[in-house]
N, C-alpha and C positions, 0 to 999 in steps of 0.2 A: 504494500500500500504506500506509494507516491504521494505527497503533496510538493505544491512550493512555496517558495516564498522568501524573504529576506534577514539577511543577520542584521544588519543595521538600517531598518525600513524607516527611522526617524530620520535621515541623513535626505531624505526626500525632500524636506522641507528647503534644504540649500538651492532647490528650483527658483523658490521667491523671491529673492534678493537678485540671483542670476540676471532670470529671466527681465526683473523690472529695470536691471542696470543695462541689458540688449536694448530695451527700449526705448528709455532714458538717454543712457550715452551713446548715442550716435556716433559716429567715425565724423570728423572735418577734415573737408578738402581746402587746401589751399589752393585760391584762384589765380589762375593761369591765362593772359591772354593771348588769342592765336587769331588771325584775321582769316585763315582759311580752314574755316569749319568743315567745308563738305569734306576735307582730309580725314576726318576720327569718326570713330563707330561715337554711338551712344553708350552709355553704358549705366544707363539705370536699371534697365530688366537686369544686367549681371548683381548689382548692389543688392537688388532684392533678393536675388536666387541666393547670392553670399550669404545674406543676414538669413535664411532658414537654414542653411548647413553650419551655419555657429550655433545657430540654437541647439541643429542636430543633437551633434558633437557637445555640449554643455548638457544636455541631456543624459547621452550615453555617459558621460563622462561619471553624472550621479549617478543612474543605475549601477554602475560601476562598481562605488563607494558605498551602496547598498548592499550592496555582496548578496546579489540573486544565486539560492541556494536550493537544490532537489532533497529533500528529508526521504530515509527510508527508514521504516519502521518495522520492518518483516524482514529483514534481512538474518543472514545466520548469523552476522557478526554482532547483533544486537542480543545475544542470547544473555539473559541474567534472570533466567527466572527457577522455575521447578519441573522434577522431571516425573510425570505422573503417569502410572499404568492403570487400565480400565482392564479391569476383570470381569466380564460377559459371560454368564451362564446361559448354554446352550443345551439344556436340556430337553426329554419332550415337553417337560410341562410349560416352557417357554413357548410352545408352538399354539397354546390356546388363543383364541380370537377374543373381542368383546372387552376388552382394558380397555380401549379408548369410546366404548359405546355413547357415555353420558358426555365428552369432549366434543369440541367442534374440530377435532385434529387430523381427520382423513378422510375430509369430503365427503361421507358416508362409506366410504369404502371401509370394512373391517380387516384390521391388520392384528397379525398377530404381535404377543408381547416380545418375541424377541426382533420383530421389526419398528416397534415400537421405539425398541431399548438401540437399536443401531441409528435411528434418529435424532432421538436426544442426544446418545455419544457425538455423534457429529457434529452437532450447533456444537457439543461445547467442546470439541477439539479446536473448531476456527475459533472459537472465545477467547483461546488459551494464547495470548498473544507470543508472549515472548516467553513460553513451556516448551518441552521437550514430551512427547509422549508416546509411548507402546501401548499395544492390544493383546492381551490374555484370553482364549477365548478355555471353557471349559464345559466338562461333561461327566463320563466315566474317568476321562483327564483329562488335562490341561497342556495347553500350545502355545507355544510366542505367538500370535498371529502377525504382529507387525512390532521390530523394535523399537525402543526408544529413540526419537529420532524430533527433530525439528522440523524436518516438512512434513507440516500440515496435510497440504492433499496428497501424500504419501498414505501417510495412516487411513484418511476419509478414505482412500480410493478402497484399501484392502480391507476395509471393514466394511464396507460394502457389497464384496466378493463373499462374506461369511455367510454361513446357511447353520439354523437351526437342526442339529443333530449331526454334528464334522465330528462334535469329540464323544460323541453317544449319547445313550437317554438318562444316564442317571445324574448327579451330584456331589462331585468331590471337589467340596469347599476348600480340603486341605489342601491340594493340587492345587487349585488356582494362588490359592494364597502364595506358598513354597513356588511355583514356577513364574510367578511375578514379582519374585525376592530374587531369582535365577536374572530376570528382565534389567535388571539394576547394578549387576557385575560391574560393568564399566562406565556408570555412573558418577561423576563428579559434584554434581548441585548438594548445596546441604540440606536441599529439603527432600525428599523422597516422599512420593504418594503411592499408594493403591485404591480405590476405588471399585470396591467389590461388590455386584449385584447378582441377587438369588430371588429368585420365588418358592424354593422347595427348601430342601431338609440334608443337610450334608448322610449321604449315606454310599460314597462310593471312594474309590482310592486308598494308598498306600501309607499315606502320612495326614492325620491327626488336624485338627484347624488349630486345634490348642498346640500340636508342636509348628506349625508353620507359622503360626503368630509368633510367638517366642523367637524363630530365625527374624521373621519381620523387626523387632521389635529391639534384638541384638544389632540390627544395622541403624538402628533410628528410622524407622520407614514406618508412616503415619496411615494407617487404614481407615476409610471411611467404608462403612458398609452398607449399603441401600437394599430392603428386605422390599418386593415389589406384590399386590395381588389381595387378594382380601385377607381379613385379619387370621393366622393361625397357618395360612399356607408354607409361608418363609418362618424360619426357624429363628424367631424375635432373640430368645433367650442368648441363645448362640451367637449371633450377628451383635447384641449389643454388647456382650462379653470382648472379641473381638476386637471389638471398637475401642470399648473401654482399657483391654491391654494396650494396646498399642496408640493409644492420647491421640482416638479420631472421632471419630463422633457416627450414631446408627441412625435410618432416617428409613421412614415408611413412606410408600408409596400406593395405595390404592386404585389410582386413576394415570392417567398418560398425562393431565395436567399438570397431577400432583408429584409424579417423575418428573418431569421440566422443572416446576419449582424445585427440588431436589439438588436438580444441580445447579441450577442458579443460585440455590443456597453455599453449595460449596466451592461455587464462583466466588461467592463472595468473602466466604471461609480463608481462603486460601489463595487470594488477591495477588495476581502477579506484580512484581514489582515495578516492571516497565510504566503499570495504572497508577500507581503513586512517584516515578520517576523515570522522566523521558530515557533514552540510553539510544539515539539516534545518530547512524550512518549519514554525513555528509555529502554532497556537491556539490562544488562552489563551480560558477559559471559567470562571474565579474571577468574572466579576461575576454570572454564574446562581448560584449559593451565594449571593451577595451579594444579591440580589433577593430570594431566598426567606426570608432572616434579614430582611430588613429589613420585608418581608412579614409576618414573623408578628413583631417586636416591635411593627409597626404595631396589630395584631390585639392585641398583650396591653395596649399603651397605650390603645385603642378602650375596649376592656373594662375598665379601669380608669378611666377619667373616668369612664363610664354606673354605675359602684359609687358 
């Protein structure tokens, strides 16, 4: 995301004075008498043409000294923020329809909850301005779906690509947990997130939600865990235990609206830094002004030797 605009845009004001002294002080000819006129051009259309290529030139000259600059704000070199994994339960019971029934959120069309759940990931991957994020996806087990990573429509693209039942029907909480502590190996940020969302009941996998919290929790890696569906589906006790190890916070979801509020709540939990302090890629473009002026006092000194 491009904008423009100026490092020293008060410097504009130097127009005022410029421009009213163009006006003001006039150049004086000293008069010259010659008896044969019809010898010399006239040369008042030239006077005129001169006095708008000085204005030019006193123009460019400010823009110049305005220092017209391109800000980039999406850039990789601007990265200062956190680096956050979504953990996606792809169970069957994610494939149920009718989460967003009472929402105005799919045109009528009924979507199911894990298409639901890749929508919302998505708004708030682009949210995440200046974060780092990977996708967990999980089932019977758990898969990198996409690393930690800074581009954006990298992640959007490939979590897009996922399909409800890749890592089977059941639920190992502990899996996604442990294989999204694996996601963070070569993780630098001091903030590490997880983002872990269930509608069901951990009852599948190798490793423990209580021992994969505990790895979590040995790295400083901050879980929040979002239980999604009607009350008693998602395993409340377990997700806020979780939470509560690892100093994140649990959050119910009932409806597709009340998922969106969810993570706009941990948008706001968890507020990239760039949102409290700019951290902006530069490009200064004052020496194009500077070319142009120098361009045409060339042009008005050309024309003045050939006089």
């Amino acid at each position: 995301m491009n904008y423009y605009t100026f490092e020293y845009p008060f410097l504009i004001l130097l127009l005022i004075p410029i421009l009213y002294c163009l006006y003001k002080c006039k150049e004086t000819f000293t008069p010259k008498f010659f008896v044969h006129l019809q010898f010399l051009r006239a040369r008042k259309s030239y006077v005129k043409f001169e006095w708008i290529i000085k204005i030019l030139i006193f123009i460019l000259l400010t823009i110049a000294l305005t220092s017209p600059i391109v800000i980039d704000k999406l850039s990789p070199l601007n990265r200062h923020g956190k680096d956050i994994v979504l953990a996606i339960d792809a169970s069957g019971s994610m494939n149920a329809s009718g989460y967003d029934e009472n929402d105005d959120f799919s045109d009528g069309e009924r979507l199911s909850r894990f298409e639901i759940t890749k929508v919302m990931a998505t708004e708030f991957i682009h949210n995440r301005v200046s974060d780092n994020l990977g996708v967990v996806m999980y089932g019977d087990f758990a898969f990198i779906a996409s690393p930690i990573t800074y581009e954006k429509e990298i992640v959007a693209q490939m979590l897009s690509y996922l399909n409800q039942g890749m890592a089977g029907q059941n639920t190992a909480i502990g899996e996604a947990i442990a294989q999204s502590v694996r996601a963070f190996e070569y993780s630098r940020a001091k903030t590490k997130i997880i983002i872990l969302l269930t509608d069901g009941e951990h009852n599948s996998g190798s490793i423990s939600p209580e021992q994969a919290t505990k790895l979590a929790k040995d790295k400083n890696i901050k879980i929040y865990t979002i239980g999604i569906g009607e009350e008693g589906e998602a395993d409340k006790a377990l997700l806020l235990r979780i939470a509560e190890d690892s100093e994140g916070a649990f959050f119910h979801a009932a409806s597709a609206k009340e998922l969106q509020d969810v993570y706009e709540k941990i948008d706001e939990l968890e507020s990239s830094k760039i949102k409290s302090k700019e951290y902006l890629l530069k490009e200064f473009y004052y020496q194009i002004a500077l070319l142009f002026a120098g361009a045409l006092l060339l042009f008005l000194l050309f024309r003045d030797v050939r006089r």
